[in-house]
C-alpha angles and dihedrals in degrees: 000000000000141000120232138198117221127203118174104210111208146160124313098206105094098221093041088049095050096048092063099028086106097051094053095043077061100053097033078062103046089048089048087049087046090053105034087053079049090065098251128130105242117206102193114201118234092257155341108295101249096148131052085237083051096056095046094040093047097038086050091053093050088052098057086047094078096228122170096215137012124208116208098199113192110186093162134024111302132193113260098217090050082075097039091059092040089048088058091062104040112080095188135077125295133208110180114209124208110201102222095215101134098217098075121038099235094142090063082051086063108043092055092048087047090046093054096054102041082053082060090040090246103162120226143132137244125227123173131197152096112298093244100055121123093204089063093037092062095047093055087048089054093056096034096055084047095053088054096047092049090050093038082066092058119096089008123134123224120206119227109194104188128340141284109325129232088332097301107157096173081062085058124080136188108253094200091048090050087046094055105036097033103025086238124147112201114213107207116213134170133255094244101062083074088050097050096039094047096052079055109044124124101286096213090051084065102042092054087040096052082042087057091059112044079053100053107024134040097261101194099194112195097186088235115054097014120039131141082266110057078033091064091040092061088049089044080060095054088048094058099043076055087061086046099061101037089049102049090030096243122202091187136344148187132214123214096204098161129105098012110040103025079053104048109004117031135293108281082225092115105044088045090052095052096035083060097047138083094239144024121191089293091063136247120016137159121264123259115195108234111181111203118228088027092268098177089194087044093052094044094054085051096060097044088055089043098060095043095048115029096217132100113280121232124238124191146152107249084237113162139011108208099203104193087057112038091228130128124217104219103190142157142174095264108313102120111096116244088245090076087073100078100351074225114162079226108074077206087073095044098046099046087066084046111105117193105224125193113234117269125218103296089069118046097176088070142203135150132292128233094237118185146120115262102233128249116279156128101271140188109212126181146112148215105263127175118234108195086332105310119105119254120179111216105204131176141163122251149170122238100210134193125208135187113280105257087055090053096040090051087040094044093043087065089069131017108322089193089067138087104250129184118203103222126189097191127199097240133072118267095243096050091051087048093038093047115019113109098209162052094224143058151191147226147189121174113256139029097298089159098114093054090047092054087050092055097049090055092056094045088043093239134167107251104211098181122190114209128153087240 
């Protein structure tokens, strides 16, 4: 969740102020107590602001205070200028909230401290409501856990190992633009530092991690394009992105992997399926967002979904349209984390349904694909595309769906079978999503996140394309 400043704006005549002081200490605690049982970190300042020293010292406290999101409440008449000197030391974004008691008028408070940004052009948004009211609380939940996982983005490094694949411009952005607009830096490292940290990777390592998964997975060694060996080299891969990570202190990454390793070392589908889950064969882990193919767009949406929702983020090539059925294939050579399978809290539940595949003929050097059916669920899919060189983020809502095993087998046979797949119903025609969409690739977190996502878009000042069957 996030963590919010709050400033009570109040009344600069001291008779008038001390007559309410105890009215606003009540609601500043009943909207504390709202937000605290919603999950967020609250950073309370000293006092109601009553004085112009007040509003700049208490603003600037909040402020160091790192937090994501700053709520400005107004529940009686506050002096307009109080917000506008507070505004002034707080960097962040701001919501300022009327209480709608109508004893006090804490609504006019807010119009004329609205109306005086908006006069400097100071963004910011209105919300209105009792304290205690679920409905606000969660408004003010929506902007606040896009505000952290905008600034979440800031000062954060992206991996790029190895260069643009196969000619894929969409998977290429522009560093200088990604400095300016997210605040991210990209290290660029080469593909063989996987090769030659993988060949030497701890051997036992390999060995308890390839064990972990004969136990937990169907491992269908061919004895040609899957064997333990190419098996542990694919772990040995994992292992090295892990260094990595560790060594350039990486926030997020992408591997190029075609044509080069999927061609002469092993397919990267292994290490980019246990990169993007909660856990690996020594137990529970954070995430860390691995785009395959290193598609830079596709990485950064991932982050983004990734700090609003907490899960692993889905990555897949957009790669049939069954038409009698209204259904996607989302499907690509390995990249969906293992997670995705039963989207299960015990990695147990989520393996058994994980088949090894051994590569298929796009990739001779062989290893074994992550094979599994994303699980049913209410879904949020999009992803960060460039217009004539300015970001959009095309958003819409879907349906992961599941079907008896004689309907997937005949609908996963029309692609690749030895791919993960997710069955996707999205809330947008056919011909809107192939007419508009930017990219090959597309991403996924469980649930209806729109509505963080819009509000993202409104802090990083981003085009929202948004697909609906309306």
């Amino acid at each position: 969740m996030a963590r919010i400043g709050v400033i009570n704006i109040s009344d600069g005549r001291d008779y008038v102020h001390s007559g309410i002081a105890d009215f606003i200490q009540s609601n500043e605690d009943k909207l504390v107590a709202s937000l605290t049982a919603a999950g967020h970190e609250v950073v309370r300042a000293p006092s109601a602001v009553s004085a112009n020293t007040l509003a700049t010292s208490h603003a600037r406290e909040i402020d160091a205070a790192n937090v994501d999101l700053t709520v400005l409440h107004y529940c009686v008449w506050a002096f307009p200028h109080f917000t506008m000197l507070a505004a002034g030391a707080l960097r962040g974004p701001l919501v300022l909230v009327a209480n709608i008691d109508p004893v006090q008028p804490g609504m006019v408070g807010m119009l004329a401290a609205g109306g005086a940004l908006d006069q400097i052009g100071r963004d910011h948004v209105r919300l209105w409501g009792d304290p205690e009211d679920t409905a606000l609380i969660k408004e003010i939940g929506v902007r606040a856990s896009a505000a952290s996982a905008v600034s979440r983005l800031r000062g954060s490094t992206f991996g790029r190992i190895g260069g643009r694949p196969m000619g894929m411009n969409t998977a290429v952005a522009n560093t200088d633009q990604w400095q300016r607009k997210f605040g991210v830096d990209v290290e660029e490292i080469d593909q063989w530092e996987i090769v030659r940290r993988a060949e030497a990777a701890d051997a036992a390592e390999k060995a308890k991690a390839r064990d972990w998964l004969e136990q937990h997975t169907t491992v269908r060694y061919d004895g040609k394009k899957l064997t333990p060996e190419l098996l542990e080299r694919q772990i040995g891969s994992y292992l090295a992105m892990r260094e990595l990570i560790d060594e350039w202190h990486l926030d997020f990454s992408g591997i190029k992997g075609q044509p080069e390793l999927t061609g002469h070392f092993a397919t990267m589908d292994v290490a980019e399926a246990f990169l993007n889950d909660p856990y690996d064969w020594n137990g529970p882990k954070e995430t860390h967002v691995c785009a395959t193919e290193a598609d830079m767009d596709g990485a950064l949406t991932m982050q983004l979904m990734k700090h609003l929702s907490g899960t692993p983020v889905l990555f897949a090539d957009v790669r049939h349209y069954h038409a009698d059925r209204d259904i996607w294939d989302l499907c690509n050579s390995g990249q969906h984390a293992t997670w995705f399978a039963a989207r299960s809290d015990d990695p147990a539940e989520n393996l058994a349904k994980v088949t090894l595949h051994p590569e298929v003929f796009f990739f001779p050097a062989g290893g074994a694909s992550v094979e599994h059916v994303a699980a049913p669920g209410e879904m949020t899919l999009g992803r960060l595309t460039r217009k004539d060189g300015e970001y959009r983020l095309q958003l819409m809502l879907g349906e992961f769906e599941n079907y008896d095993e004689p309907t997937t087998a005949a609908l996963t046979a029309q692609s690749t079978p030895e791919w993960p797949h997710a069955f996707a119903r999205l809330d947008a025609p056919a011909e809107t999503f192939l007419s508009r969409f930017g990219a090959n690739h597309i991403h996924a977190i469980p649930g209806d996140r729109r509505a963080e996502l819009r509000a993202v878009c409104e802090l990083l000042d981003i085009t929202l394309d948004e697909f609906t069957r309306g």
